[in-house]
C-alpha positions in Angstrom: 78.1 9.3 124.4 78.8 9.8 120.6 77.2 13.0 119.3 77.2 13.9 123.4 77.8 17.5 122.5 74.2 18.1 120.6 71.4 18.9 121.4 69.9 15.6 123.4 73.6 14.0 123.8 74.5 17.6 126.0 71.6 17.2 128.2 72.2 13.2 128.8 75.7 14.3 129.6 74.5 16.6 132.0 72.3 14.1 133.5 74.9 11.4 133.9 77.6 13.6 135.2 75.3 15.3 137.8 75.0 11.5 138.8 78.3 10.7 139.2 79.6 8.9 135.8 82.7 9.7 134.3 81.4 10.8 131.0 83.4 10.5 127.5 81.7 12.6 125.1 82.9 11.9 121.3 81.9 14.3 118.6 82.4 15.5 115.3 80.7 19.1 115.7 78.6 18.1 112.3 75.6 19.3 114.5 77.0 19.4 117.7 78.4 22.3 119.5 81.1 22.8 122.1 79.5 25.3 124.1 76.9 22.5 125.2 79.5 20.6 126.7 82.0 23.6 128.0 81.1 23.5 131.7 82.0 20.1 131.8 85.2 20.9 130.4 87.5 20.5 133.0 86.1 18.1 135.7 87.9 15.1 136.3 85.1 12.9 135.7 84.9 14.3 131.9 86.8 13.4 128.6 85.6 15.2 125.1 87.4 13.6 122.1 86.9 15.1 118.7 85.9 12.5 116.9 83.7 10.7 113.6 82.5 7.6 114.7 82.9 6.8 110.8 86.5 5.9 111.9 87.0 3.0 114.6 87.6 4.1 118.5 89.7 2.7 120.8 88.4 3.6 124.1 87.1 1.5 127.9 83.7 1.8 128.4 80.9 0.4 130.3 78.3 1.8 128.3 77.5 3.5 124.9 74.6 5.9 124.0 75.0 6.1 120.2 73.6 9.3 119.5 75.4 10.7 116.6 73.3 11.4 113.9 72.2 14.9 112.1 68.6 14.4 112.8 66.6 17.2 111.8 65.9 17.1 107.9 67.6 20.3 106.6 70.9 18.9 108.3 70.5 14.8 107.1 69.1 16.0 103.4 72.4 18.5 103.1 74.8 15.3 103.5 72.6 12.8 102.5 75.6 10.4 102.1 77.5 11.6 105.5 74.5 10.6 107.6 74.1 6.9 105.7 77.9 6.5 106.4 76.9 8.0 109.7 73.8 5.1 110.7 75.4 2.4 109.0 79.4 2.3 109.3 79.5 4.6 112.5 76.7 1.6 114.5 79.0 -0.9 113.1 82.3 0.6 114.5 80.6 1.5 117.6 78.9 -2.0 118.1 82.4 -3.0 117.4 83.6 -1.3 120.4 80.7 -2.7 122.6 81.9 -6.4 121.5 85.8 -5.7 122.3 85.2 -4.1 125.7 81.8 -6.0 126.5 79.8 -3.3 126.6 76.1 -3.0 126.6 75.1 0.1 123.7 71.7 2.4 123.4 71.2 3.6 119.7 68.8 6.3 119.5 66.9 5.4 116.8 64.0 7.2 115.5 59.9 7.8 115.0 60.8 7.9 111.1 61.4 4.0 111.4 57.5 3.7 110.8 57.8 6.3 107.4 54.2 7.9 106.8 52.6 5.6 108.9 49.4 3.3 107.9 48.6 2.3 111.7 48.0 4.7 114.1 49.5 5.8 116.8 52.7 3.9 116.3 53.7 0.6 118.3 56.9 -1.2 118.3 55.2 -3.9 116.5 54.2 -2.0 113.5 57.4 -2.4 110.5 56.6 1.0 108.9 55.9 2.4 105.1 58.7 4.1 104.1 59.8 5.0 100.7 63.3 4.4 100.6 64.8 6.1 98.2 62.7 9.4 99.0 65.0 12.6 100.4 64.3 11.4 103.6 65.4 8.1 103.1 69.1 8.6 103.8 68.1 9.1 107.9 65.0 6.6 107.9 66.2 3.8 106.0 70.0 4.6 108.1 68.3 4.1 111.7 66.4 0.9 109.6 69.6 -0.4 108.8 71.4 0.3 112.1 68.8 -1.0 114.1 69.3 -4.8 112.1 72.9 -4.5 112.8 72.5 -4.1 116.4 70.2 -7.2 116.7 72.5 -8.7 114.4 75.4 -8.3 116.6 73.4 -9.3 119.6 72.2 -12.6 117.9 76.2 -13.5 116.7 78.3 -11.6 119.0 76.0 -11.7 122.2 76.8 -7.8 122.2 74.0 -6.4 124.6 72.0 -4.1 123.2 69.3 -1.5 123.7 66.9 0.5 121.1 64.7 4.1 121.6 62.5 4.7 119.3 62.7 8.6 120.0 59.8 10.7 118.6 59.4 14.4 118.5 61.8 16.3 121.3 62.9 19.7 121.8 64.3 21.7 124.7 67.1 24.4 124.9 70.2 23.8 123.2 68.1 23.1 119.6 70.4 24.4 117.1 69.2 28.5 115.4 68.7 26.4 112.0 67.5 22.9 113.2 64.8 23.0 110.6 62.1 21.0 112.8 58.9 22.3 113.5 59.7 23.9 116.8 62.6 25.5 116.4 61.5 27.4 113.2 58.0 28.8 114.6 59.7 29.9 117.7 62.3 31.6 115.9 60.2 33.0 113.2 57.6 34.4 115.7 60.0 35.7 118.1 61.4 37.4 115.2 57.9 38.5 113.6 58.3 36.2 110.6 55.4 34.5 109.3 55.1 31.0 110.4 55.3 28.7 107.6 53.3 25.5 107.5 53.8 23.1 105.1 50.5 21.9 103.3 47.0 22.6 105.3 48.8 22.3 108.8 46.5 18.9 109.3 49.6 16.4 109.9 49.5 15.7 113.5 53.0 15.2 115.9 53.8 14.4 119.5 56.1 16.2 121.2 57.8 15.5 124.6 60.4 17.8 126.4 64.2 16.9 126.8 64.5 15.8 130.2 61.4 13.5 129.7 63.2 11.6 126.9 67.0 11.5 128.6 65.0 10.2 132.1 63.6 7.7 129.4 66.9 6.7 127.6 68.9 6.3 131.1 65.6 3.8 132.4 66.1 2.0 129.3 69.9 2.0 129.0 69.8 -0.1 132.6 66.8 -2.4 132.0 67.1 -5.4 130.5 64.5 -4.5 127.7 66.4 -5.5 124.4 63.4 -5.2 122.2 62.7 -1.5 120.7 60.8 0.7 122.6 59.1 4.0 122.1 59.6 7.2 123.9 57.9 10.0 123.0 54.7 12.3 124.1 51.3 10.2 123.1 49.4 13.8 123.0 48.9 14.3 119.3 48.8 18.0 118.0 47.8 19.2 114.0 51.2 21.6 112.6 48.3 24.5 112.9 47.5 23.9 116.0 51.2 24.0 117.3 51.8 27.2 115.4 49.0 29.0 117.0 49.7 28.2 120.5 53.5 28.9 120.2 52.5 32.5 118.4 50.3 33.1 121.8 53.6 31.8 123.9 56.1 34.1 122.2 53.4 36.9 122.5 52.9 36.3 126.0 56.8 36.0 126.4 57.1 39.2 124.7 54.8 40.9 126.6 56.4 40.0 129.5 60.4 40.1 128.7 59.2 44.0 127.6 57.9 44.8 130.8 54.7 45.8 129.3 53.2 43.1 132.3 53.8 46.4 134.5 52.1 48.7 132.5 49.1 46.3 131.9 48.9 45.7 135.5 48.5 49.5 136.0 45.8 50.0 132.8 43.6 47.3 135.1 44.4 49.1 138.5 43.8 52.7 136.5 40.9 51.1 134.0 39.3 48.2 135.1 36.4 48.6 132.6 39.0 49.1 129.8 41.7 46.3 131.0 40.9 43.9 128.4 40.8 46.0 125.3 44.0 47.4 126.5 45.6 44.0 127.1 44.8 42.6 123.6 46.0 45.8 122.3 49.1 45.6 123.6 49.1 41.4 122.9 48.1 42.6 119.1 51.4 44.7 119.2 54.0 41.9 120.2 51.9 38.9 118.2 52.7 40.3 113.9 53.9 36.9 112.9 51.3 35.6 110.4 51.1 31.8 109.2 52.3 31.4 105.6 50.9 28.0 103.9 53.8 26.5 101.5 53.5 23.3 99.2 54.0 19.9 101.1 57.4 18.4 101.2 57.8 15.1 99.8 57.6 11.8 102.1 56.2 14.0 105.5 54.5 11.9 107.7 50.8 12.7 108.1 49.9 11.7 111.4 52.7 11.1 114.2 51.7 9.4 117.5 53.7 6.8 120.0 52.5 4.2 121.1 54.0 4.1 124.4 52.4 1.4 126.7 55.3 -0.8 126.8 57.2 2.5 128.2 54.8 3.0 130.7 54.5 -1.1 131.8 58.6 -2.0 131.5 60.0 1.0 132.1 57.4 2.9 134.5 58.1 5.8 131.9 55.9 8.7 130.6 56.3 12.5 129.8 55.8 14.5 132.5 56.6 18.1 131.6 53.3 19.9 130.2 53.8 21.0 126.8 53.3 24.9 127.5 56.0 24.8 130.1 58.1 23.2 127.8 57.1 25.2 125.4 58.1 28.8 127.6 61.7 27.5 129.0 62.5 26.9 124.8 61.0 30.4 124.0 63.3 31.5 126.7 66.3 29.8 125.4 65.7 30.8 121.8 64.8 34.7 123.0 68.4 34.5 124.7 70.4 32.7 121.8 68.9 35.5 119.5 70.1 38.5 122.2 73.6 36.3 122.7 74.1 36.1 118.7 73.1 39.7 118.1 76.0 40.9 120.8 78.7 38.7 119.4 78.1 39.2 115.7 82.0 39.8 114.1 81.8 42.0 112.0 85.5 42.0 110.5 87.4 45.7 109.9 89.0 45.6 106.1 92.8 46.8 106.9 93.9 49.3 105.2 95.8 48.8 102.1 99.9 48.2 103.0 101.9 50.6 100.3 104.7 48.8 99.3 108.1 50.6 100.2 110.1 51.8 97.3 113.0 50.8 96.9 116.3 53.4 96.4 117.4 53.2 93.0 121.2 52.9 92.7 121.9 55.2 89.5 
């Protein structure tokens, strides 16, 4: 698995190891982080190489997930060139590898194939609108161009190939400063930020938990589907809609985590007539994150839907975790990262200043 230490890679190691693989994760740590991977550390079964796929490997495999890629836009537009080198020279070395050892490779392409899309929702039919030399070109014109090389090598080299077209995900593990939608309203309303929403909030997205989409890459890793397919949650949500139910999540998380459920269950024992005032005084309390409207970034998609019927017919795929229990496990995670990076913050002592020793003086 290359990138097999981030944020999906970690959890499709998980899942293959649990079933019994032995699991070589390769990683560069651009995005990726060891702790993902550390309970694996150790087990026969797993190997962790420190490794950029922008140089060749040398390994025996049966399969390759190519999952290295920054993929959230604050990490692919800070190294714009690093993730082109990434898409493009790191598929061709790992395709590469698939046609020394014959083995069959999975590159998790991307939603942001289609660009701002003109058809709606998205099928794997449709050849996108994407403006490619936009600051969001270096990731969706990379998966573009990685994608033709894999059917390029199938066509010439007969390498076996397979392509997911991954749409929105998110799940524990999402890195503090991911920069996607998810991972910033949690963190700014668990913090009691304002929310910021790019433009009106009227874009639309489709978001589908982790373990739905690595359930979805493992199905399509052992079919014989060589043709793209989409994998991703078909129920469409505006940016302002999102923001507003995860504001009520972390409230009612907050609630909760502060044991103020025991004290609102004894204000309805006590006050029955009274409970509700009482309990959206008390929400009130834990929900002060506002939602602060900022100017549209360039080149963002407008509406963002999958298409996902060939999923559902070749695959006998489709999401199945609801979005609000999604939602509370990442709240969880994201409430426990924050208490986790508040008790290990170094804060590094200055030492005092060494006085240099005189020397004696010889008269």
């Amino acid at each position: 698995i290359t990138g097999g230490a981030g944020f999906v890679g970690s959890h499709l190691t998980d899942k293959l190891m649990m079933d019994g693989h032995e699991v070589t994760v390769v990683d560069n740590f651009f995005t990726g982080r060891k702790r993902n991977v550390e309970h694996w550390i150790g087990h026969e079964n797993f190997e962790l190489i420190n490794h950029d796929v922008v140089e060749p490997l040398y390994i025996e495999v049966d399969q390759i997930y190519h999952l290295a890629s920054p993929a959230s836009p604050p990490n692919y537009m800070y190294n714009p060139i690093k993730t082109l080198k990434t898409n493009t020279i790191g598929t061709l070395n790992m395709l590469g590898l698939a046609k020394r050892v014959g083995a069959r490779l999975l590159l998790a392409s991307t939603s942001e194939v289609y660009g701002d899309p003109e058809v709606h929702p998205q099928n794997e039919e449709y050849w996108g609108h994407v403006n490619p030399i936009g600051p969001r070109a270096c990731y969706d014109e990379g998966k573009r161009v990685a994608e033709t090389m894999c059917y390029a090598y199938m066509k010439q080299e007969g390498v076996e190939v397979r392509v997911a077209r991954i749409f929105n995900t998110f799940g524990s593990r999402m890195h503090m400063n991911d920069g996607r939608v998810v991972s910033n309203f949690i963190l700014q309303a668990l913090q009691g930020e304002p929310l910021t929403v790019y433009g009106t909030g009227s874009q639309t997205r489709a978001f589908q938990y982790v373990s739905d989409l690595v359930n979805g890459l493992v199905l399509l890793m052992n079919s014989n589907i060589s043709s793209p397919v989409n994998l991703g949650n078909p129920e469409e949500h505006t940016i302002l809609e999102f923001a507003r139910l995860i504001k009520s999540l972390v409230a009612t998380h907050a609630v909760i985590s502060s044991g103020c459920a025991l004290r609102l269950l004894y204000c309805i024992l006590r006050h029955k007539e009274k409970n509700n005032d009482m309990f959206f005084s008390l929400y009130r309390s834990v929900s002060r994150s506002q939602i602060q409207f900022l100017p549209e970034a360039q080149d963002d998609p407008q509406r963002r839907r999958p298409d996902i019927r060939k999923a559902k017919m070749m695959l006998g795929w489709e999401p199945v975790v609801p979005l609000e229990e999604g939602l509370n496990k990442t709240i969880q995670y994201f409430s426990r990262e924050l208490e986790h990076q508040a008790n290990n913050q170094y804060i590094p002592k200055p030492k005092a200043a060494r006085m240099k020793k005189a020397r004696p003086r010889h008269n």
